[in-house]
N, C-alpha and C positions, 0 to 999 in steps of 0.2 A: 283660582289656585295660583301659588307664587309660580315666577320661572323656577327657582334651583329643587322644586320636592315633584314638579310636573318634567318636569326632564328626564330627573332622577329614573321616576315610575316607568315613560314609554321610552327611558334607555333600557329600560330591563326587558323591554320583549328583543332588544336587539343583542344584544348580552345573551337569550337564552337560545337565538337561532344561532349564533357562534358557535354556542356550548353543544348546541346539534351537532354542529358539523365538524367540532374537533370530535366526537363522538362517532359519528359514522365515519373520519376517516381512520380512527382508529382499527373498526372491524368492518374497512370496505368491503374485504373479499365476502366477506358473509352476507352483505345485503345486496337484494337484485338492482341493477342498474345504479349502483354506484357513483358513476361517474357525471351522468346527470344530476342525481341529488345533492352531491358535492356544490356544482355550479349554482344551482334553485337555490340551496340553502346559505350560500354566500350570498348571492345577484340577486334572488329574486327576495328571499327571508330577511337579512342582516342589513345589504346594503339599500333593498327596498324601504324598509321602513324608517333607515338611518335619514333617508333624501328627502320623505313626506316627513318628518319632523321637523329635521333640522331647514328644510327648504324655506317650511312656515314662519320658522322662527327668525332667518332671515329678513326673509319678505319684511315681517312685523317692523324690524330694527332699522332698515336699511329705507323703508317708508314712513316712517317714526309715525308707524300706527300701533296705537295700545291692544294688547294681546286681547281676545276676546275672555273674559274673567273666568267665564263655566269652563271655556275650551270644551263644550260636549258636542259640537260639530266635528271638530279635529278628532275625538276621541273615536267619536262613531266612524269617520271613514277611518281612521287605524285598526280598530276591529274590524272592520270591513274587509280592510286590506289582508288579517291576517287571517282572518277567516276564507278567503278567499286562495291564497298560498297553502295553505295547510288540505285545502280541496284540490289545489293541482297537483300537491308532491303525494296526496293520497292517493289520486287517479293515477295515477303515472304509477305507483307501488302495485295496484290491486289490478292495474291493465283494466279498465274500467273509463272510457274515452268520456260520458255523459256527464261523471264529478269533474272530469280535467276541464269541460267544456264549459260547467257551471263555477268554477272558481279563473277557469281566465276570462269569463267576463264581465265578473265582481271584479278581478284586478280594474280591467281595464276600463270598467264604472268608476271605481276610485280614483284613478289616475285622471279621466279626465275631469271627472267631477275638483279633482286637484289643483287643475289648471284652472277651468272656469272660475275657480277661488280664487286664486294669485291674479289672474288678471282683471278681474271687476277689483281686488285690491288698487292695483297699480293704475288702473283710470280711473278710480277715484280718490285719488292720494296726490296730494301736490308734489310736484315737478322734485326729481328727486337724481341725484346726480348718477345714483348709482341703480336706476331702473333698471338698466341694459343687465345685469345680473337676477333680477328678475324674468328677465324674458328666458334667461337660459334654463329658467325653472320651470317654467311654460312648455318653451319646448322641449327638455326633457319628458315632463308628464306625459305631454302630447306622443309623444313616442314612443312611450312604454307603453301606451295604450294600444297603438301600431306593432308593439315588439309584443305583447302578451297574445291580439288575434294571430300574428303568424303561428307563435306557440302551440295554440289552442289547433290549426289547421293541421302543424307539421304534426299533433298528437295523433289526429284521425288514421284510424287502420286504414281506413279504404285510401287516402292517401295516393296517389303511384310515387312508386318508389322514386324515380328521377326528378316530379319535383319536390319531393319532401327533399333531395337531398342538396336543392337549391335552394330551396326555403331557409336551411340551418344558416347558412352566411346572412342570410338578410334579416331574420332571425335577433343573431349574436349581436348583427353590427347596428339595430336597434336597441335593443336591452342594453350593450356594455358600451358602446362609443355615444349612441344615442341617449338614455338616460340615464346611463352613471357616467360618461365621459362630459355632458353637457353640464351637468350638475356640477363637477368636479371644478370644470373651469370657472363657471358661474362665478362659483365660491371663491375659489381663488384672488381673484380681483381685491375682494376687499381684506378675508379672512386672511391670505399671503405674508403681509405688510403687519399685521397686526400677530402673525403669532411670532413675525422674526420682530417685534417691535420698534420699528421703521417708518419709517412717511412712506406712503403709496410714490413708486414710481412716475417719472412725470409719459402719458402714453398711455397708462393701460388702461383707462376706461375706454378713448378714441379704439384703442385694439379690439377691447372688448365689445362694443359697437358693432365696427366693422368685419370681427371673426366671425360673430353669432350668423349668417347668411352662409358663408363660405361652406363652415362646419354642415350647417343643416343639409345643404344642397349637396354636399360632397358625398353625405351618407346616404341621401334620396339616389343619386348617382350610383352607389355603391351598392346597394336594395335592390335597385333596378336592374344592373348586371346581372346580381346574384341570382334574380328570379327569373332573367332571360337564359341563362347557364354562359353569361360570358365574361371569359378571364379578364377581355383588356375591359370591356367598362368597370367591372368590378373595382381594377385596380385602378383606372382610372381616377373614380369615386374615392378611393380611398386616399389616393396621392392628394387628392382635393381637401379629405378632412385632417391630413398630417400636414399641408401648409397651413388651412387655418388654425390648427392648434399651436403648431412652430410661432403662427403671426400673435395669437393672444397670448401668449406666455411671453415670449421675447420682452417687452418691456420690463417682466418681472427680473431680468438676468442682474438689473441696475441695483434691486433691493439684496440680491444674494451677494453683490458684488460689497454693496455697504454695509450688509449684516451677513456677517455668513450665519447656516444653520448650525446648528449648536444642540440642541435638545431631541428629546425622541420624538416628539410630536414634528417639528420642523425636518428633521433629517429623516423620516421614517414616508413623508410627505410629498420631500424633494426626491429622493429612492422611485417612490410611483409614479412618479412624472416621468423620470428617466425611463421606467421601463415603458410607460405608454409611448412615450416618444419611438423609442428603440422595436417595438413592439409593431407598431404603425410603419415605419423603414421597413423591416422585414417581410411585414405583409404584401407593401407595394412591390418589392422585388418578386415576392415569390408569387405574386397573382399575375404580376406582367411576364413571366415568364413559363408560365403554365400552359401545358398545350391544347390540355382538356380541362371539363369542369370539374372530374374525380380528382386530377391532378389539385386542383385548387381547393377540393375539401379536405383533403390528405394533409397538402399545407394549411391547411387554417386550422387542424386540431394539431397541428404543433403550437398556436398562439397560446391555448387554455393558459398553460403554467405560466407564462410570461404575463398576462396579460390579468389574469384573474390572481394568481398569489402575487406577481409581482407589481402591479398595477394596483387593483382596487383594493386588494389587505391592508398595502403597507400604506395607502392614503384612507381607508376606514380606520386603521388602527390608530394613524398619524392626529387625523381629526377628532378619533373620543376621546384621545387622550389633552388636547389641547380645550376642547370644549366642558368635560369632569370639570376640568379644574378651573370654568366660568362660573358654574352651575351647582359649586358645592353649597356656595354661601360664604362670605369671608373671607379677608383675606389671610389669617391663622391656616385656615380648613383648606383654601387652596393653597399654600405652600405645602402643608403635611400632604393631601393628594398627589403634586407634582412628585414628591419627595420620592413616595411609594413608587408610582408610574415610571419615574425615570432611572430604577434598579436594572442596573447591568444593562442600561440602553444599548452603548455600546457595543456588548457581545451580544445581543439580540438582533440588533442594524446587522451587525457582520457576519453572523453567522447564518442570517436567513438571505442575504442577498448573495452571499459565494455559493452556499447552497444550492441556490434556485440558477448559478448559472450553471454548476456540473445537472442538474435535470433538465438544460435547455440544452447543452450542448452534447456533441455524439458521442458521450460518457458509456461504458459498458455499463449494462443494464441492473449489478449490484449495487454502483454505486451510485447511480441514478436512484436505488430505491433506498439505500442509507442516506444522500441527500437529504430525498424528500420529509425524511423522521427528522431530520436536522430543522427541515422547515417547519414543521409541524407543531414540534418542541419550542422552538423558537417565537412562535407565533400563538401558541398557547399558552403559555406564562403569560400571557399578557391580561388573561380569563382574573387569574388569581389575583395579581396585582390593583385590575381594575375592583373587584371587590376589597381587599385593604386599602385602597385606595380614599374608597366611599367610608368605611372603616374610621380611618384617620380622621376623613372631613367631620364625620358627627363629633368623634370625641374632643376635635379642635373647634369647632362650629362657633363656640363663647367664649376662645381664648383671649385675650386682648391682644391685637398685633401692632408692635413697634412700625412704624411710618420709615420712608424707605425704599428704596431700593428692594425688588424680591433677591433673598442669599444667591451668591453665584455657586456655581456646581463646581463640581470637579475641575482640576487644571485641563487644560488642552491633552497634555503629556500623557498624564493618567488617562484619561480618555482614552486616546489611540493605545496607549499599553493595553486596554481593556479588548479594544474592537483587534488588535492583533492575538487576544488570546481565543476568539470566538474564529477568526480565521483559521487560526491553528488547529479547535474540534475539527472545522471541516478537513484542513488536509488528511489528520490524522483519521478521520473518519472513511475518507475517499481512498488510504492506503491502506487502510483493515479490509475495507470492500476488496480491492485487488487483490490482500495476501489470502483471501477466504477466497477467491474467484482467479487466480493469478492464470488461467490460459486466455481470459478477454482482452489480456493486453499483450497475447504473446511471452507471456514466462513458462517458463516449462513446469507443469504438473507430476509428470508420468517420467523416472528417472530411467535413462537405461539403464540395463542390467550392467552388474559388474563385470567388464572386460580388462586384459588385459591388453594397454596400447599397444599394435608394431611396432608402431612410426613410419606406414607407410601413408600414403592420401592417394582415395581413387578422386577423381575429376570427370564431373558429367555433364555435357554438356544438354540443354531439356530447351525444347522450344516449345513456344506457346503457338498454336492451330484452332482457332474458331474456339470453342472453351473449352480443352484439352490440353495435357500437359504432352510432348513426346519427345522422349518414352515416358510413360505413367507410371512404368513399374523402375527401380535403380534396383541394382543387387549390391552391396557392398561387404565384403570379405569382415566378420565383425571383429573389431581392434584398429580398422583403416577409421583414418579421419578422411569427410567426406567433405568434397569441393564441388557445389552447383554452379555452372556457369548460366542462368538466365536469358532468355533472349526471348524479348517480345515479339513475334512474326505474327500476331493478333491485328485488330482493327481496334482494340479497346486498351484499357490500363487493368492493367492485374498487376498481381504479386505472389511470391511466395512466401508460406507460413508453414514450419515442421512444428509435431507437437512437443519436440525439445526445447520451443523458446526462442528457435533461431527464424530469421526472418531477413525478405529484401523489404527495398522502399517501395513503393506504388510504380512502377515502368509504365510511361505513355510508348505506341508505338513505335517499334526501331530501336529501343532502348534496352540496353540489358545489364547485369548485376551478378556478383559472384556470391554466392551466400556459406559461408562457411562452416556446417554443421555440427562440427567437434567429431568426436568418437565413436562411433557408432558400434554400438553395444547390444541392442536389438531392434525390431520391426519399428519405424516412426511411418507416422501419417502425416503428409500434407495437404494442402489445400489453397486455393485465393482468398482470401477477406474480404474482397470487394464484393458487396451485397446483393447474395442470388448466384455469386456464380458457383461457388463450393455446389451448392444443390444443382445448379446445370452439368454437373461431372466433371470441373475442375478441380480433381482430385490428384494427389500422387502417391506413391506407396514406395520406402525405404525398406526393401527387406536386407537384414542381416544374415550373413550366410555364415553357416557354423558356430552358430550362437546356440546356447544351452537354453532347451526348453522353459519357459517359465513352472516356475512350481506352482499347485494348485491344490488346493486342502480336499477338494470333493472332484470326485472320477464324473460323475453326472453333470456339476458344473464345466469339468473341463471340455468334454462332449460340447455339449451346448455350446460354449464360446467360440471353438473352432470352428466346430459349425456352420456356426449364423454366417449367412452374407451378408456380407460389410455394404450397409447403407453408401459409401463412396465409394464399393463397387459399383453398384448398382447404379447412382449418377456419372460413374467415367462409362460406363457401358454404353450407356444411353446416347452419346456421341461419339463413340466409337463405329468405325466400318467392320464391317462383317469379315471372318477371316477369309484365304486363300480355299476353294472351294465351295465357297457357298452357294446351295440353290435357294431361292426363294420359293416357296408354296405359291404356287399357279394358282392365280385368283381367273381365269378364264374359266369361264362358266360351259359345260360341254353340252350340247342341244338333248333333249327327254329321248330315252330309249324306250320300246315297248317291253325289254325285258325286265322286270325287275328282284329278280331271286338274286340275293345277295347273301356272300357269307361274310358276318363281322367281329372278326376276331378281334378278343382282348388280350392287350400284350404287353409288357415293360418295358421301357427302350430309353436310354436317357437320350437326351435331344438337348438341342443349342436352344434358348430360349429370348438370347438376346445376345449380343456378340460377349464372349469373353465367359457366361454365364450357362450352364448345364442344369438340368433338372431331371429328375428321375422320374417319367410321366406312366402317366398309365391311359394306353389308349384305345381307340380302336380302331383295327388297322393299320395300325405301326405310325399313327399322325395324330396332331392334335393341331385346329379339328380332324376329325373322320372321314370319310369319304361321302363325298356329298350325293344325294338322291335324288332325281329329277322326272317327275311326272306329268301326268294328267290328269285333270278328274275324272275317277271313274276307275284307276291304273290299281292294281293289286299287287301289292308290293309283299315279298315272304322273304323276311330275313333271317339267318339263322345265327346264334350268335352262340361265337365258344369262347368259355373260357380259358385262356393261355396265361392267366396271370398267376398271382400268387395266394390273392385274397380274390371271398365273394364279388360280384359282380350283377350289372342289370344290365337293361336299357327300357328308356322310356319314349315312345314315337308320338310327339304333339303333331304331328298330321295323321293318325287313327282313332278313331275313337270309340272305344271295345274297354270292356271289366279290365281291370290290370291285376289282378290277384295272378293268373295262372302268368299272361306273357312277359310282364315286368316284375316278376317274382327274382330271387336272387341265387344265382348260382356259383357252385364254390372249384375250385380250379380242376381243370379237366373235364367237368359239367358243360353241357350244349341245350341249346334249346331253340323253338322255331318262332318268330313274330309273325303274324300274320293279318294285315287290314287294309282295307279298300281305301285309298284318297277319298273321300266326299266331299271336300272344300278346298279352293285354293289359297295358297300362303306359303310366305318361308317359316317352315314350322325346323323347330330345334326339337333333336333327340341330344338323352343324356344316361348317366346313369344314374338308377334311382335306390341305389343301397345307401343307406344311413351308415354316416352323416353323409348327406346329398351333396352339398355344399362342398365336403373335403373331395370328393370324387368330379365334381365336375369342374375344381379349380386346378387338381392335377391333367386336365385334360380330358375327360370322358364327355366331349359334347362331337354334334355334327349339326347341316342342316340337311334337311328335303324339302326341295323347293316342289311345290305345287301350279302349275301354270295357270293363271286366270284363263277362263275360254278366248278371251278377244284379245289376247296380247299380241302386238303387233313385231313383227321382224325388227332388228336392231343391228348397225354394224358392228357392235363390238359390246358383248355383256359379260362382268365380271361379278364372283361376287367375296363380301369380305363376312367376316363371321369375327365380331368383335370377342372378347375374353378377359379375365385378370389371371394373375399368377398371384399367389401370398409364398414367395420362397422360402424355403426350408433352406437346409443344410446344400454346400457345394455336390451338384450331382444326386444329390437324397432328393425326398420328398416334400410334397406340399406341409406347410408351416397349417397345423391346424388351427392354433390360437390366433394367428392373422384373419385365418379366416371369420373366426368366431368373431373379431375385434373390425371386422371390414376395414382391413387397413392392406390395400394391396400394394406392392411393389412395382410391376409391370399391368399397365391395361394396354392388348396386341390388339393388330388385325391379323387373322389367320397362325396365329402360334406363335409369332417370331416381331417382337416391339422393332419397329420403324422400319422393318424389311423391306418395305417399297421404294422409301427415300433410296436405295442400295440401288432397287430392282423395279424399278417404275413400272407403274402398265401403263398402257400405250394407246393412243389414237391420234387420228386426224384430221384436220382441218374438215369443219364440214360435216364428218360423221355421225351415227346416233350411237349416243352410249347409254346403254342400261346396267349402276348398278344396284347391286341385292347386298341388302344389308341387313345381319342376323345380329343381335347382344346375344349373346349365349351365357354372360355372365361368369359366374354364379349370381350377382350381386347388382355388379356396374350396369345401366341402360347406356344409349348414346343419343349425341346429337349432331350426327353426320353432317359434316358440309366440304365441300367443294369451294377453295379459298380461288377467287377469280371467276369462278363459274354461278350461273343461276339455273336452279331444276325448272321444266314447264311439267313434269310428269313427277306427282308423288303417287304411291302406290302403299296401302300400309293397313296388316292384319286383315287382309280381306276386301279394302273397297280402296277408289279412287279418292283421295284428297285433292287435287288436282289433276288436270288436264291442260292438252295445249290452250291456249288464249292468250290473255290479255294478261293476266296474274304470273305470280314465279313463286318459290319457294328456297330458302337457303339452306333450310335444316331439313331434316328428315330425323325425326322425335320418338324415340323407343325404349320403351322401359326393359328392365330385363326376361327376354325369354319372347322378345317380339321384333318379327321383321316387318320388311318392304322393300321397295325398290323406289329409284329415282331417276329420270330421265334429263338429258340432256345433250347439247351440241356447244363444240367449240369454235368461237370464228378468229381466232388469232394463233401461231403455235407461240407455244411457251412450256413452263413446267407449273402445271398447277396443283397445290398441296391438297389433300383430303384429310380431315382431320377428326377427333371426336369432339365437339364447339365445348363442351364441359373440360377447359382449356389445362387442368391439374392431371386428365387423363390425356389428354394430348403429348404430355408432356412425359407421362408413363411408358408414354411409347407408341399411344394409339394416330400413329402421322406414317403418312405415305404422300406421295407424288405421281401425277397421270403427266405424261410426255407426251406433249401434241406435237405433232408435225404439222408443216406445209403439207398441200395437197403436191404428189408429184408432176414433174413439168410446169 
């Protein structure tokens, strides 16, 4: 089969994994795993198959060996190969590990069976100047064969998670630096010079030579990090493959400098170079400066876009379009191709490369996604073109073509006129994003109300304290223009941001700023911008004073609005101190009585549920938790329970175990009734109430525990216990928010009623002492995973049995789902303040963090 109708045909399978992937990224959200197939069906589909053609076809040319006539070896491993990809992106779709297993090692059969070709080529092919580009084909294959097993392993479920999540760096930087970055260079050497049509540079083959080692080794280096979990080799390795890239390219700077690019194939070429380049720099910066290896996967899935649209698109696009127009046939049929291919180059170059830097850069997140359709758009016209293209060439294929010079294109002038009108989409695209989204950039959304100015200005002055504004709340008379004076007294940089649009700069510590809000007309919200702190409760609240209600169409809506607690309540709360009076709920565990006839009343009470923050509970006992019961096995415990509330009522005692029809039946207010059951087992068993919805009653408060003594528990200096909880807030002072509940989306997870009480109200020990604490989830919902930050347990205790004992072992967690205890044993030998926390670190963060205060032993 000729070259130009055998290109044609296995261009067409690359041409239709394209067509894939402009296709799936069109309806990403809708298909599972997305973001992987994306990459497969560029990397592994498009530019896979573009490197085993075109690799061969090199080789052939650059060995001046005559192409094999059938080509039905070639053909068969390109079936191979794409039989093979179409089994790993089907495995990977259907979660089905044994297709992904069977098609990456058909890959990685044709890849190497790839090489083993090209190099029984190259030593039996006379001495040929440009081998050294050969080898880069080698080892490319050879690497992709290396980069498909990691694939195939990082696929496996069983997997452990930490090093799958090493594997992905070593992975990436096999597949795209390894065999498309190898490949790329390879090429370059000869294909460079010849698409800017130029003499080869004097250097680049000796470059090419001595790069190929550098490169290999730097990635082997880079693998190896990656799979050890360590930043500096990692980066290392990579620093190593971005000089030898810098070193083989550099002699090409000579041929840019005597030809400049000009066309879309050449400039579209030059483009992916730079971003490989730039791509490479960033990585070494941000691996060598990574503290962890999480840290270094984080930044390495910022490379994708850079390094995959900007890297290997714009140099696969750059190369099919320079190579069509080898392979049409004639020189008629390739001008009419070039002709096609090179429409609105220009605003294509431009508009996908200003594009793709607002999606690399800390662009607000609309217009990072308008960007990206820019790029999308821009790189998908290229589908069409390349078919008119092939178009053109048949119907010119028997033209007679005049001898000649190929026509020259558009003036320079026109050109840039073009590439500044594609720049233009994007600004204009990137300012439609803002005026659709205009609070990501600090413009104001939300207009105050119509006031009428004084012309007086109140002046506030706010300081910044660990991640709190103070004061957090300002009152300002409405008609006053409002003057913040700023002042960092933090350890960090923050800022402030109201949602009228006004704004200071970023303040490093010591630093302060006057922000000048305009008119205050009604309620404004502020906040930091700096990422994460808005959510740790650097918040601030502008209330208007004697400002006219908002109007509101629906009486139910307005309810509801005023209502709801304000989510940046709820995070300035959370760092906030408890006010003037607070007691803390006494976590001191009081020793088992033999009496145990208890009366437990239920009763409404609002209560402080976190500083600033009220809730209308319902409990028992006038507390939430309830009052806690302490036995023995064997102890008869008769409680009677009244109700004082409003609504029906229960309880349910998980240390009894009797019919619940009669004692956990439901009684309606002013109703009493008597509990009564023998301990038989030891445990911290949770009581709750058990009226439907369950859930809504025991997140307002209706839980306690009864603790059960193990027969052999031994004496302890100091025993406390904590009974973890969520709150789903309601309205200020009202009740539990049902729909939170229903949606498990809590607000506050406490120890003992009250988020971070401890940190306030430490409990206490000393140097030396035994601490035993009891640790209940009472839920509704939330389990915990208890730890002691500084400390290690030698005593777990949990649902009944020992997990541990003194020896030789320790424990950090103590592991409980909801509605189950234990306890944990331990001694401190240093004083300090050590945190206790729930280790499921988003509810730590809820609230669930306290502090134990060791002391010296006295004298």
């Amino acid at each position: 089969m000729n070259r130009g109708p055998w290109h044609l045909r296995v261009g067409a399978i690359v041409f239709a994994w394209l067509t894939a992937l402009v296709v799936v990224a069109l309806v990403h959200r809708s298909v599972p795993i997305s973001g992987w197939l994306l990459v497969h069906l560029l990397g592994l589909g498009a530019a896979g198959n573009a490197i085993l053609i075109w690799s061969r076809h090199f080789t052939d040319a650059l060995l001046r060996r005559p192409p094999d006539p059938s080509r039905a070896g070639q053909a068969w491993r390109i079936a191979a190969f794409n039989a093979g990809a179409v089994a790993v992106v089907t495995g990977m779709l259907v979660d089905f590990w044994p297709v992904v297993l069977a098609g990456g090692v058909v890959v990685g059969v044709v890849a190497l069976a790839h090489a083993v070709t090209l190099t029984r080529q190259l030593r039996s092919a006379l001495p040929s100047r440009f081998g050294d580009t050969v080898r880069y084909y080698v080892a490319a294959a050879a690497l992709l064969a290396v980069g498909a097993g990691l694939g195939v392993t990082m696929a496996n479920p069983t997997l452990p998670g930490a090093l799958h999540e090493r594997l992905i760096v070593a992975h990436a930087a096999m597949n795209v630096f390894g065999f498309v970055g190898l490949s790329v260079l390879g090429t370059l050497v000869t294909l460079w010079p010849t698409m800017l049509r130029t003499r080869m540079a004097d250097g680049v083959e000796v470059a090419a030579r001595r790069g190929l080692p550098a490169l290999v080794g730097g990635l082997g280096v880079a693998a190896s990090g990656a799979v050890a979990g360590s930043p500096a080799v990692t980066a290392a390795g990579t620093l190593a493959y971005l000089a030898g890239a810098g070193y083989v390219l550099w002699p090409h700077l000579d041929e840019v400098r005597r030809k400049r690019p000009g066309t879309f194939a050449t400039l579209s070429v030059f483009a992916g170079v730079v971003w490989l380049l730039g791509s490479l720099g960033f990585a070494v910066v941000a691996f060598a400066t990574a503290p962890t290896w999480p840290a270094v996967l984080d930044r390495a899935g910022l490379l994708t876009v850079p390094v995959l649209a900007g890297f290997l698109v714009q140099v696969l696009l750059g190369a099919m379009t320079y190579l069509t127009t080898i392979v049409v046939g004639g020189r008629a049929a390739a001008i009419a191709a070039a002709g096609e291919l090179e429409r609105g180059a220009p605003w294509r170059l431009a508009v996908a490369n200003f594009a793709l830097l607002l999606c690399v850069l800390p662009t607000p997140s609309l217009v990072r996604v308008a960007a990206s359709v820019l790029v999308l758009v821009a790189y998908a016209a290229f589908l069409p073109l390349l078919v008119r293209a092939v178009w053109q060439a048949r119907r010119n294929r028997d033209t007679p073509s005049t001898p000649g010079p190929p026509p020259a294109g558009p003036p320079v002038r026109h050109r840039l006129g073009v590439a500044a009108a594609g720049l233009g989409v994007v600004v204009l695209t990137a300012a439609a994003a803002v005026a659709a989204d205009p609070a990501t950039v600090g413009i104001a959304t939300t207009p105050s109300a119509a006031v009428t100015a004084t012309g007086q200005t109140t002046q506030v002055e706010v300081h910044i304290e660990g991640m709190r504004y103070v004061p957090d709340t300002i009152e300002v008379p409405a008609g006053n223009r409002l003057v913040v004076h700023l002042v960092n007294t933090g350890s960090d940089h923050h800022d402030l941001v109201l949602a009228n649009g006004t704004r200071t700069s970023r303040l490093a510590p010591g630093e302060s700023a006057a922000l000048d809000a305009g008119v205050i007309g009604s309620d404004v919200d502020g906040w930091c911008s700096v990422a994460g702190h808005r959510q740790m409760g650097m918040t601030l609240a502008v209330r208007a004073v004697g400002a006219a209600a908002p109007t509101t169409h629906s009486g139910h809506h307005e309810q509801t609005a005023a209502a709801a607690v304000r989510a940046d309540d709820i995070a300035r709360s959370l760092t906030a101190p408890p006010g003037e009076g607070f007691v803390a709920h006494d976590p001191a565990l009081a020793a088992s009585t033999p009496d145990h006839r208890v009366t437990l009343t239920v009763s409404e009470a609002e209560r402080e549920v976190s500083p600033g923050i009220t809730q209308r509970l319902w409990t028992f006992g006038g507390s939430a938790p309830g009052p806690t019961l302490r036995g023995k096995v064997g102890d008869v415990f008769e409680v009677t329970l009244v109700n004082d509330g409003t609504i029906g009522h229960s309880v349910d005692f998980h240390a009894g175990a009797l019919a619940p029809d009669e004692p956990m039946r439901t009684i309606q207010p002013g109703e009493h009734l008597v509990y009564r059951f023998t301990a038989r087992r030891a445990g911290v068993w949770l009581y709750h109430c058990s009226t439907m919805p369950m859930s809504v009653h025991i997140a307002n408060g209706m839980f306690g525990a009864v603790i059960i003594d193990p027969p052999d528990l031994a004496p302890v200096d100091r025993e406390y216990l904590l009974v973890q909880s969520e709150f789903y807030l309601g309205p200020p002072g009202g009740e539990v928010d049902a729909a939170k509940v229903a949606a498990d989306k809590p607000d506050l997870v406490v120890f003992n009623g009250y988020a971070n009480q401890y940190d306030h109200a430490p409990l206490t020990a000393t140097v030396g002492e035994r601490v035993r604490i009891w640790v209940l989830a009472a839920g509704p919902s939330r389990g915990t995973s208890f730890h002691v930050v500084g400390g290690q347990f030698d005593t777990v205790w949990a649902e009944g049995t020992y997990r541990l004992r003194p020896g030789p072992g320790g424990a950090q967690t103590l592991g409980l789902f909801a509605a189950q205890g234990g306890f944990v044993e331990l001694q401190f030998d240093q004083p300090g303040h050590y945190p206790f926390v729930n280790h499921a670190m988003v509810d730590a963060e809820r609230g669930a963090h306290g502090v134990i205060e060791v002391t010296a032993q006295p004298g």
